[in-house]
FIKOLZA-1660 file (N, C-alpha, C; in steps of 0.1 Angstrom, whole numbers, plus 5000, padded with zeros to 4 digits):
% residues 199
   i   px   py   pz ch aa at
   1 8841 7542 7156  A  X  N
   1 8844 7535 7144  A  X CA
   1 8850 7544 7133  A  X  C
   2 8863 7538 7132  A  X  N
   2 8869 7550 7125  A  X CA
   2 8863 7549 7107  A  X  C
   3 8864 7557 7098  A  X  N
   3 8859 7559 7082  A  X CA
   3 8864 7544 7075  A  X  C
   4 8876 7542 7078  A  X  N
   4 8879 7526 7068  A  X CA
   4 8864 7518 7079  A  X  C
   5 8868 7517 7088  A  X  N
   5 8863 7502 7095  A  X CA
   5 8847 7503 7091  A  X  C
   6 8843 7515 7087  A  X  N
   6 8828 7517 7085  A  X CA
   6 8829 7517 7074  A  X  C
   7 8834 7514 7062  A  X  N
   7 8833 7507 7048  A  X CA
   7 8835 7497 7048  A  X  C
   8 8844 7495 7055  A  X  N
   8 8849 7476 7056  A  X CA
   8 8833 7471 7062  A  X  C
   9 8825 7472 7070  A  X  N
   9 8814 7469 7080  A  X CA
   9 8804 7470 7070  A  X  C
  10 8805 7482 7061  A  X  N
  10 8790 7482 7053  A  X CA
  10 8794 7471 7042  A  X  C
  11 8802 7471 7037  A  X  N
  11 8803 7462 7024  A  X CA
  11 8803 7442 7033  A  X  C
  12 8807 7440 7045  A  X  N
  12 8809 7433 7048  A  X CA
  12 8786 7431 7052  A  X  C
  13 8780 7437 7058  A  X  N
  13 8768 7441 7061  A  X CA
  13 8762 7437 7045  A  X  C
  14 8763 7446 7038  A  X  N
  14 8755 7445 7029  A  X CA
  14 8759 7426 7016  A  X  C
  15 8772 7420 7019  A  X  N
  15 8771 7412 7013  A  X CA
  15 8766 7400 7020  A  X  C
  16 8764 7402 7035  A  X  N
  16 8759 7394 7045  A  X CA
  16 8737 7391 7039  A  X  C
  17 8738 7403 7036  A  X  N
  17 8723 7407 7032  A  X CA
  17 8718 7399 7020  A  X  C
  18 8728 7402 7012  A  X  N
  18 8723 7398 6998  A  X CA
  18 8722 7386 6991  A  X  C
  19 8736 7373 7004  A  X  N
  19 8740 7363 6996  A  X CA
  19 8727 7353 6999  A  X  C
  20 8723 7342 6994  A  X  N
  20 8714 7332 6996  A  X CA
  20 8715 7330 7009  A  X  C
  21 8704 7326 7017  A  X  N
  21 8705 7325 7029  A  X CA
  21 8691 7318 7029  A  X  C
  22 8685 7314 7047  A  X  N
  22 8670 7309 7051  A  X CA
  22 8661 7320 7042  A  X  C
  23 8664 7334 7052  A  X  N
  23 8656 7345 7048  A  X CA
  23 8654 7346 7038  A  X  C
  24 8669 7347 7026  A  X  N
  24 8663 7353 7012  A  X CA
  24 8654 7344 7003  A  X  C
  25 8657 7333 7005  A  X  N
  25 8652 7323 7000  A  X CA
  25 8640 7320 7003  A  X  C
  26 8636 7319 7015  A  X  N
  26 8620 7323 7017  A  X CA
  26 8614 7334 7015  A  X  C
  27 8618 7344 7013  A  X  N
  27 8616 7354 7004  A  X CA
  27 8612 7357 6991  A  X  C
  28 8624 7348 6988  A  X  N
  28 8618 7347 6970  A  X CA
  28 8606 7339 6969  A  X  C
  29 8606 7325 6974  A  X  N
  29 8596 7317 6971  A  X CA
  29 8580 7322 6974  A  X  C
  30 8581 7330 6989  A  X  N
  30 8571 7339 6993  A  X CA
  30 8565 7353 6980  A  X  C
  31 8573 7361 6979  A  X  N
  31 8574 7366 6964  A  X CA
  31 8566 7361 6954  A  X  C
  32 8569 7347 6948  A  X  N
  32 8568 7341 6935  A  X CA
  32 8554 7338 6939  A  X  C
  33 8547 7332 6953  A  X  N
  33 8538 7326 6953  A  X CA
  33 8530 7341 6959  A  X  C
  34 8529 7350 6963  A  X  N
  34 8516 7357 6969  A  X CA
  34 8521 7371 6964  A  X  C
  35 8533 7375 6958  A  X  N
  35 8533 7389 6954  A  X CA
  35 8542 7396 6963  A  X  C
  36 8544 7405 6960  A  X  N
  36 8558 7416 6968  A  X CA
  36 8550 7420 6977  A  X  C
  37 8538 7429 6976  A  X  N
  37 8529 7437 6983  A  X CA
  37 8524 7427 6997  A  X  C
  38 8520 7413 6996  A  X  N
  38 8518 7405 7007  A  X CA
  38 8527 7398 7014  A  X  C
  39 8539 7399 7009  A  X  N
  39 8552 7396 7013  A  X CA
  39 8559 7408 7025  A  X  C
  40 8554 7417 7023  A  X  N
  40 8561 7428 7034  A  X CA
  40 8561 7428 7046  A  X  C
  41 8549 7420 7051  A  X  N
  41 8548 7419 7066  A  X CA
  41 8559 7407 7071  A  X  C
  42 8565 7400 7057  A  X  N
  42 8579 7390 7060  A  X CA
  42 8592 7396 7063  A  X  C
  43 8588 7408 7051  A  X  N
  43 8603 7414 7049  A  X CA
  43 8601 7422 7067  A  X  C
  44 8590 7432 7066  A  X  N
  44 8594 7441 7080  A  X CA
  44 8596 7433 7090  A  X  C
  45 8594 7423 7092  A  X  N
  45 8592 7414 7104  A  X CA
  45 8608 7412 7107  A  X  C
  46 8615 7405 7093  A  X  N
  46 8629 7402 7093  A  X CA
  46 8636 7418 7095  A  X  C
  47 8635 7425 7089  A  X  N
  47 8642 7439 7095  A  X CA
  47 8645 7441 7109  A  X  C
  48 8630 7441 7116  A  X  N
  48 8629 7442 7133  A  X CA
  48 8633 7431 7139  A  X  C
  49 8629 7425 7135  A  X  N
  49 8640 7410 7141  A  X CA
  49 8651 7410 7139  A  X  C
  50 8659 7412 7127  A  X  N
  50 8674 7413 7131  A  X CA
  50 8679 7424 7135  A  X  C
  51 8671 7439 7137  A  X  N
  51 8680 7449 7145  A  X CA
  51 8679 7446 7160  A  X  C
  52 8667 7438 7163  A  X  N
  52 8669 7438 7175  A  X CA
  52 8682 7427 7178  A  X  C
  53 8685 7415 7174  A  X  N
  53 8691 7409 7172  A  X CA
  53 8705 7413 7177  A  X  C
  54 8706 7426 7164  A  X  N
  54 8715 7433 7166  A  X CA
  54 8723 7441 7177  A  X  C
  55 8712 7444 7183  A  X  N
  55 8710 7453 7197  A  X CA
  55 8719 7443 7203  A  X  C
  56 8711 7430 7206  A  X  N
  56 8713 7425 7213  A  X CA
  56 8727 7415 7215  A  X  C
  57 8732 7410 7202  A  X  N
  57 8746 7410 7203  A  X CA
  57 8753 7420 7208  A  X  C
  58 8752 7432 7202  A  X  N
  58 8760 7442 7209  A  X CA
  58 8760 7445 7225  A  X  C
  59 8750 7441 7226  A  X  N
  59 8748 7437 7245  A  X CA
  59 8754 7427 7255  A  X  C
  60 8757 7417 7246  A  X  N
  60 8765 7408 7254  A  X CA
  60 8757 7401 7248  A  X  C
  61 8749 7392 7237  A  X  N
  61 8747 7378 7236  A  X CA
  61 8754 7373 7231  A  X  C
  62 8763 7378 7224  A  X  N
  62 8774 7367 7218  A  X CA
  62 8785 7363 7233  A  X  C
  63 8785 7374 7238  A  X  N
  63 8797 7368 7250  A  X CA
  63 8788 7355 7258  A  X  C
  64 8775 7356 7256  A  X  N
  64 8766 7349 7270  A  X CA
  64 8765 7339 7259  A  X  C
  65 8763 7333 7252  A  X  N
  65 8763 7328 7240  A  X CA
  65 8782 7314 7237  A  X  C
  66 8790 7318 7245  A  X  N
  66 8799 7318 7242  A  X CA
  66 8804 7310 7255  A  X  C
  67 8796 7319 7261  A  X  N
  67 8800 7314 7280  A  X CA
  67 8792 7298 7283  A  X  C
  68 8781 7302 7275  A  X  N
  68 8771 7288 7279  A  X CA
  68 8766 7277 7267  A  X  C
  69 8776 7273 7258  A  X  N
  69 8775 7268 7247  A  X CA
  69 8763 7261 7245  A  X  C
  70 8763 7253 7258  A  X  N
  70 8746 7243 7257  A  X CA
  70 8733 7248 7253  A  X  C
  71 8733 7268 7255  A  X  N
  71 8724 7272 7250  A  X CA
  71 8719 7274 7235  A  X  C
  72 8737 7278 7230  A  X  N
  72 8737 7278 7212  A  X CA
  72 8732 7269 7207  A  X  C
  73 8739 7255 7212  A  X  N
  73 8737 7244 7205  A  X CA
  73 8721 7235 7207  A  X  C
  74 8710 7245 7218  A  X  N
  74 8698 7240 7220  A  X CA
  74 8693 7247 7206  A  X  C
  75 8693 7265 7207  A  X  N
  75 8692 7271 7198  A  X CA
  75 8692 7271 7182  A  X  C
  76 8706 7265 7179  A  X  N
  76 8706 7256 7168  A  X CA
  76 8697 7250 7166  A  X  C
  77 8694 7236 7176  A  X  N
  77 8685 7224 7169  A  X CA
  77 8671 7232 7166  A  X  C
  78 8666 7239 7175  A  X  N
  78 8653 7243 7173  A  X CA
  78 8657 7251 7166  A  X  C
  79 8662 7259 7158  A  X  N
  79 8660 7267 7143  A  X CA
  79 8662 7256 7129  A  X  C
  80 8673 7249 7128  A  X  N
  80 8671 7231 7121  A  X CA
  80 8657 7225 7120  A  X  C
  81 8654 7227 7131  A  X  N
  81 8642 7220 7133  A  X CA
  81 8633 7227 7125  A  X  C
  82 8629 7240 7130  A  X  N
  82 8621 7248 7122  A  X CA
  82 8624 7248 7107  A  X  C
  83 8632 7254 7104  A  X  N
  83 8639 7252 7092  A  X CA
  83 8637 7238 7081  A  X  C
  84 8639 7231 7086  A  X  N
  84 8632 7215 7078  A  X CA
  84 8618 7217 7078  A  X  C
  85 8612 7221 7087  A  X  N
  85 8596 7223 7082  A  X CA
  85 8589 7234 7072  A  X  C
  86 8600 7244 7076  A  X  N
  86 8601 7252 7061  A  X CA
  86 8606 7250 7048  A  X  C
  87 8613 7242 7049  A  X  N
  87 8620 7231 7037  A  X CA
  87 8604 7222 7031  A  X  C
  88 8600 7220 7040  A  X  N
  88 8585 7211 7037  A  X CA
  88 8570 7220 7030  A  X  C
  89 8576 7228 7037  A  X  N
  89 8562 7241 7035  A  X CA
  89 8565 7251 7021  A  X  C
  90 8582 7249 7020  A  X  N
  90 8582 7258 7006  A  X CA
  90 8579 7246 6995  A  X  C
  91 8588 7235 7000  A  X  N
  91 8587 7225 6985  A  X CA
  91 8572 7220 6983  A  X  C
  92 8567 7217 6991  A  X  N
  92 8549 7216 6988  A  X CA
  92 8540 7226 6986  A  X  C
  93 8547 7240 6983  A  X  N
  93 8535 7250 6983  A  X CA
  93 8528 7249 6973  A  X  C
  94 8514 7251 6973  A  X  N
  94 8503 7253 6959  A  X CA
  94 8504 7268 6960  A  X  C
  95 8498 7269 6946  A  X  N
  95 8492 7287 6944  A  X CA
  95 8480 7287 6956  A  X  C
  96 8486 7299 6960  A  X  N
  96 8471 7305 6966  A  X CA
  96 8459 7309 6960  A  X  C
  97 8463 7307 6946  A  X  N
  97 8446 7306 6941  A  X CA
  97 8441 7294 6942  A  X  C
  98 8447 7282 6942  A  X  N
  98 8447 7270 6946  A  X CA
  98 8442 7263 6962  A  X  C
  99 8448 7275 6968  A  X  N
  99 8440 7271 6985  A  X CA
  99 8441 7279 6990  A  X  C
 100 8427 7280 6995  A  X  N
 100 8423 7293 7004  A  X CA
 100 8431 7299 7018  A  X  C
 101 8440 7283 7021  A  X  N
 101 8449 7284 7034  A  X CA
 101 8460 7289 7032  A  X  C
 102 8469 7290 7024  A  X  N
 102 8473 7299 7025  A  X CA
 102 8479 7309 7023  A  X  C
 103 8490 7314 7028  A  X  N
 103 8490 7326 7033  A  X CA
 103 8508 7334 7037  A  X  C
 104 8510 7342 7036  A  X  N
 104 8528 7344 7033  A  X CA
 104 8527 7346 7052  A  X  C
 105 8542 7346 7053  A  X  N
 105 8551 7345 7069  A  X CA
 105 8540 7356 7073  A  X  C
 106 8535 7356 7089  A  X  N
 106 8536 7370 7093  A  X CA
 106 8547 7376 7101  A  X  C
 107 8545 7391 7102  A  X  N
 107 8554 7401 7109  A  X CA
 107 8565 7391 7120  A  X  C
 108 8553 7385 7132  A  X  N
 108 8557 7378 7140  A  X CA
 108 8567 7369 7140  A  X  C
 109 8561 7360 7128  A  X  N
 109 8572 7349 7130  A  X CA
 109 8585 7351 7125  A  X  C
 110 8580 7360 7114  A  X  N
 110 8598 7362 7107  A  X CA
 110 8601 7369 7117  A  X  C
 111 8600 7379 7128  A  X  N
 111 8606 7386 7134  A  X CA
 111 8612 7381 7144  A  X  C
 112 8605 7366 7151  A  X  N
 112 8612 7357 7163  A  X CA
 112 8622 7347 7153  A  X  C
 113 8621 7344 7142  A  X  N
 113 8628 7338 7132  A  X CA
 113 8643 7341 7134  A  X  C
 114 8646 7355 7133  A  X  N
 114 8656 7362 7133  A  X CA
 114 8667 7355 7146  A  X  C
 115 8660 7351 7154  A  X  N
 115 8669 7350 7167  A  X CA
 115 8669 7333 7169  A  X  C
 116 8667 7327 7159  A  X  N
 116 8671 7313 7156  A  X CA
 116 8680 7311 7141  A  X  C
 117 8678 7314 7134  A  X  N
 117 8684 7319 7121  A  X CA
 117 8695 7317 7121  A  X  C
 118 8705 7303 7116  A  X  N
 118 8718 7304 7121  A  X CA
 118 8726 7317 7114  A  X  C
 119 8722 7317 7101  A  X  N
 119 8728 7326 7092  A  X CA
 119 8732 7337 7101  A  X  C
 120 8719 7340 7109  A  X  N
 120 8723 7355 7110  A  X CA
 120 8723 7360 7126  A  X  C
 121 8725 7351 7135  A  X  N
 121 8730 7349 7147  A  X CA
 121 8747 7345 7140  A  X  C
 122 8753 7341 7137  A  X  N
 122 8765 7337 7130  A  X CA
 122 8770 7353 7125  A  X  C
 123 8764 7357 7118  A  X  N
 123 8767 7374 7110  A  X CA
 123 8765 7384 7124  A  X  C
 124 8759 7382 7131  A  X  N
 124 8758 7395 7148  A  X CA
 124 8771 7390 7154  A  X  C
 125 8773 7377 7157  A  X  N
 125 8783 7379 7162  A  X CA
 125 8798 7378 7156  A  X  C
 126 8799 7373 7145  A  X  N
 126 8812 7379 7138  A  X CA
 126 8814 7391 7134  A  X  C
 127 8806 7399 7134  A  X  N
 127 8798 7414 7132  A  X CA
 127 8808 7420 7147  A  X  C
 128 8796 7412 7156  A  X  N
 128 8802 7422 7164  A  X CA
 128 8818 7418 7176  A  X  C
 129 8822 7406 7167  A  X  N
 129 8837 7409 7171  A  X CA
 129 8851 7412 7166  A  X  C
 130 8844 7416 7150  A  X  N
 130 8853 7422 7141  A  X CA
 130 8853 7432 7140  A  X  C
 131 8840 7441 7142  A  X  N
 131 8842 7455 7140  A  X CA
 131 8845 7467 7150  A  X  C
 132 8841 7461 7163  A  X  N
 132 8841 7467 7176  A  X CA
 132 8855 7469 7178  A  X  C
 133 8860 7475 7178  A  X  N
 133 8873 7480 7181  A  X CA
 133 8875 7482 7196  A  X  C
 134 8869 7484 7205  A  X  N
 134 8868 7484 7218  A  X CA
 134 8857 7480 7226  A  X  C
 135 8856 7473 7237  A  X  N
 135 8849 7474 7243  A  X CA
 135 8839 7485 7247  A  X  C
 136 8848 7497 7252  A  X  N
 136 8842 7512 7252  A  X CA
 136 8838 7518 7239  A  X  C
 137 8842 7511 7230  A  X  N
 137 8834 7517 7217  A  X CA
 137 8818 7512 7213  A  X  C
 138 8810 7503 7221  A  X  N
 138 8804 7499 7220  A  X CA
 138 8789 7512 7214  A  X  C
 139 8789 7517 7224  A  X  N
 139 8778 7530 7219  A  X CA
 139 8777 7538 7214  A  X  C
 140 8790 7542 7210  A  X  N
 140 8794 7551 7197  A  X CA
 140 8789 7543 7184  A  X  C
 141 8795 7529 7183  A  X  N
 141 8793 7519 7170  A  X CA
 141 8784 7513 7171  A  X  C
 142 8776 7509 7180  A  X  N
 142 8763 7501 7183  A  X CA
 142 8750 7509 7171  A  X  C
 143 8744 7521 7176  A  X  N
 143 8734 7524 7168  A  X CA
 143 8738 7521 7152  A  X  C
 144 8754 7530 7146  A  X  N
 144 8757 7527 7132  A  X CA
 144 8755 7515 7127  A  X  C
 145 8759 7505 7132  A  X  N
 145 8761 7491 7130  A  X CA
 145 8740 7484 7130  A  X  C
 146 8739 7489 7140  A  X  N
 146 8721 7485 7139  A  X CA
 146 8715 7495 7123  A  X  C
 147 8715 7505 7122  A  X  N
 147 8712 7510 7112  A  X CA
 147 8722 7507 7098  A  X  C
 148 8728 7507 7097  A  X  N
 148 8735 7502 7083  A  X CA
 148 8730 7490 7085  A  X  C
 149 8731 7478 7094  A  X  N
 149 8722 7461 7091  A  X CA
 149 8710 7463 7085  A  X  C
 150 8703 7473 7095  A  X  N
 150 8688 7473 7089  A  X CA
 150 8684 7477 7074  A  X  C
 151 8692 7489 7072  A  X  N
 151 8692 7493 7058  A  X CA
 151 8694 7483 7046  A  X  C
 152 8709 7475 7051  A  X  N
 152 8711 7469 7043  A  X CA
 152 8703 7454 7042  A  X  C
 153 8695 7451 7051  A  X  N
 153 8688 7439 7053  A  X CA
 153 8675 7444 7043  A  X  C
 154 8669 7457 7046  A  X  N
 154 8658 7459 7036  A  X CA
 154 8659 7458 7024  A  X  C
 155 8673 7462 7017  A  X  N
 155 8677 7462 7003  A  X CA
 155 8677 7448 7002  A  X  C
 156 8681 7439 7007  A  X  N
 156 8682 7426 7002  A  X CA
 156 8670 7416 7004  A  X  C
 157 8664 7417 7016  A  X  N
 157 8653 7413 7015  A  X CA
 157 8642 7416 7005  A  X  C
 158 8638 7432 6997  A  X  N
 158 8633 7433 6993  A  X CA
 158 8637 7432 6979  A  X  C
 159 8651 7428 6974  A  X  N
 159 8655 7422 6963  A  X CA
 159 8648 7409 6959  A  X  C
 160 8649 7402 6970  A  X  N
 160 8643 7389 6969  A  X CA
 160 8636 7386 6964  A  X  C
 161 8624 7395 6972  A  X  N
 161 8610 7392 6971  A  X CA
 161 8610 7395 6958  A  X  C
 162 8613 7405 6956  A  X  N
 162 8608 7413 6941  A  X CA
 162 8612 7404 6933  A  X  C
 163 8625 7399 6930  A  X  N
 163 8631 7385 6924  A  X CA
 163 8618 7375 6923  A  X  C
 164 8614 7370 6932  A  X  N
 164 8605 7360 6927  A  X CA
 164 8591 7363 6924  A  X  C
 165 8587 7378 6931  A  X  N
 165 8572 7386 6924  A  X CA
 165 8573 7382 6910  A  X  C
 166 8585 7393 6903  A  X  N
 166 8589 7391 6887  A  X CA
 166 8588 7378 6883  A  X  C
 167 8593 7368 6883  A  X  N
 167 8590 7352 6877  A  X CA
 167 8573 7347 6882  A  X  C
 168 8565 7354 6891  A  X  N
 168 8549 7344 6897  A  X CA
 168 8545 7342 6882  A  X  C
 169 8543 7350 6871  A  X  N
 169 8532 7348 6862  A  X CA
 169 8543 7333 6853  A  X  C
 170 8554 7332 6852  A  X  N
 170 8560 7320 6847  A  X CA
 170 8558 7312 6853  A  X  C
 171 8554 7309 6871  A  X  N
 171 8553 7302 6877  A  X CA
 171 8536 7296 6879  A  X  C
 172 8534 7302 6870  A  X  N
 172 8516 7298 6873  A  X CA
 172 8510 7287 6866  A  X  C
 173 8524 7284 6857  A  X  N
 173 8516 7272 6851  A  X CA
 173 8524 7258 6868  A  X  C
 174 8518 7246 6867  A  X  N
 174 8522 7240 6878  A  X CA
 174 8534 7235 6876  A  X  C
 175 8536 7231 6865  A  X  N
 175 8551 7219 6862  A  X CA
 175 8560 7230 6867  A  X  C
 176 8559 7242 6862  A  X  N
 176 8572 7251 6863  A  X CA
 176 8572 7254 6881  A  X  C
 177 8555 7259 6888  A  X  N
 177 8556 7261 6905  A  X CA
 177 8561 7248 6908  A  X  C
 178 8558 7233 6907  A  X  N
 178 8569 7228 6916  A  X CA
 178 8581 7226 6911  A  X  C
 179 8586 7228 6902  A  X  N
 179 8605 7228 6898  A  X CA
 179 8607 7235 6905  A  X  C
 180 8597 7247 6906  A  X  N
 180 8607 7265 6910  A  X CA
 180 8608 7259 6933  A  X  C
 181 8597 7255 6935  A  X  N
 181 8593 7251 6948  A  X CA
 181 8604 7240 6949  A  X  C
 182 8607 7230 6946  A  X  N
 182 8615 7222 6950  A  X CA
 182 8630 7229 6952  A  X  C
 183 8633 7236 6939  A  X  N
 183 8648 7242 6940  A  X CA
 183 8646 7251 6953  A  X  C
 184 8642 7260 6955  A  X  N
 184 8638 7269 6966  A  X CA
 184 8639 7259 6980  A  X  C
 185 8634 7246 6980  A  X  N
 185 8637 7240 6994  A  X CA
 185 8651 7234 6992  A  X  C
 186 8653 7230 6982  A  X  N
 186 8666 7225 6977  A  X CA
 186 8679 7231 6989  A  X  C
 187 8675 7244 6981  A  X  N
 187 8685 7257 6984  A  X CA
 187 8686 7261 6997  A  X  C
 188 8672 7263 7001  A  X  N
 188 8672 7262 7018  A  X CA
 188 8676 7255 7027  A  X  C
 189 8677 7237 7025  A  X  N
 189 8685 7226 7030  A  X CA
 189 8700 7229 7025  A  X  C
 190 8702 7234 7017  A  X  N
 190 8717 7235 7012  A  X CA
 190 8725 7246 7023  A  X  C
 191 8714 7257 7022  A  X  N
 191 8717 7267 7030  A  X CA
 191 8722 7263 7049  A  X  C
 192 8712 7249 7053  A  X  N
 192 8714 7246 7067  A  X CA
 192 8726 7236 7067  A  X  C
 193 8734 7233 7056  A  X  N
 193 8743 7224 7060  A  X CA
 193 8757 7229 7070  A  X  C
 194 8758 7238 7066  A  X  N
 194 8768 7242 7074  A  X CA
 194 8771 7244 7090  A  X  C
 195 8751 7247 7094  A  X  N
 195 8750 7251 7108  A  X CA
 195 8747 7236 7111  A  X  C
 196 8747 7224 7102  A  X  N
 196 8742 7210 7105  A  X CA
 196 8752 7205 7109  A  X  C
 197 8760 7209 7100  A  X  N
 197 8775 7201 7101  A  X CA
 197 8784 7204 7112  A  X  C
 198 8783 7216 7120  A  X  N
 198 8784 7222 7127  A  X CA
 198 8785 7218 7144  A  X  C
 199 8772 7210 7141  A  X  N
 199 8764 7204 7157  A  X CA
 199 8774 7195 7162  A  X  C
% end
């Protein structure tokens, strides 16, 4: 990966990271309602889940992905799917001082999240058929490409969170948590139109 294509890649990586998306957006709302500090096992979860992700395009899932379309488009519906129910679960959240149940994403799920996630199954593999300059260049650029994602996925994920940490104590009275809760699902249905419109 020659020095331009690895500026072109990080700026392209890092605006991938930061713009609104599933992730960030459940992020923030996660944030707003339980704190930055209880929120990390979301953010690390999404890290490892998209470098693996990453790996894994770089391996051939976008080619196998490409070869067998019926798989994408199963893929799709079940992350839509999921996705609408987190549409439901952000716009009806209470404070968790308010219910004992619950409780921010764990490690787990954000980390299998990752590999339904249209956003960012979409970003691996325009990722990785823009920047790969060769076939044989794969293992030279493969680790850079996984660690610049990751990096830049932590900065933005943990932008998020912090984003909506900062606003919880405005958000504690209720009228203002469900305005903030509804725009948050709002934004995350807005966010699936594209992979909707798509099918």
């Amino acid at each position: 990966m020659t020095h331009a294509t690895l500026v072109s890649f990080s700026m392209f990586a890092l605006m991938a990271a930061i713009t609104p998306g599933p992730n960030n957006i459940m992020l923030a709302a996660s944030g707003a309602t339980f704190g930055f500090r209880r929120t990390l096992p979301h953010i690390i979860g999404i890290c490892f889940g998209f470098g693996c992700l990453v790996i894994a395009g770089g391996l051939g899932l976008g080619h196998f992905l490409e070869a067998f379309p019926q798989i994408f488009l199963l893929l799709k519906v079940i992350a839509l799917l999921f996705l609408l129910y987190l549409v439901w679960k952000v716009g009806t959240a209470s404070s968790p001082k308010l219910s004992i149940n619950s409780r921010p994403m764990h490690f787990h799920t954000a980390a299998l999240f990752q590999w339904v996630n249209p956003k960012g199954v979409t970003v691996v593999i325009s990722a990785i058929a823009a920047y790969l300059e060769t076939s044989y260049s794969i293992w030279q650029a493969l680790p850079m490409m996984v660690t610049i994602f990751v990096l830049v996925t932590a900065i933005g994920t943990c932008l998020w969170a912090l984003i909506g940490s900062a606003i919880s104590n405005f958000l504690s009275k209720t009228h203002y948590r469900i305005a903030f809760n509804l725009t948050m699902a709002f934004a995350l249905f807005i966010s699936m139109l594209p992979a909707i419109l798509s099918i």
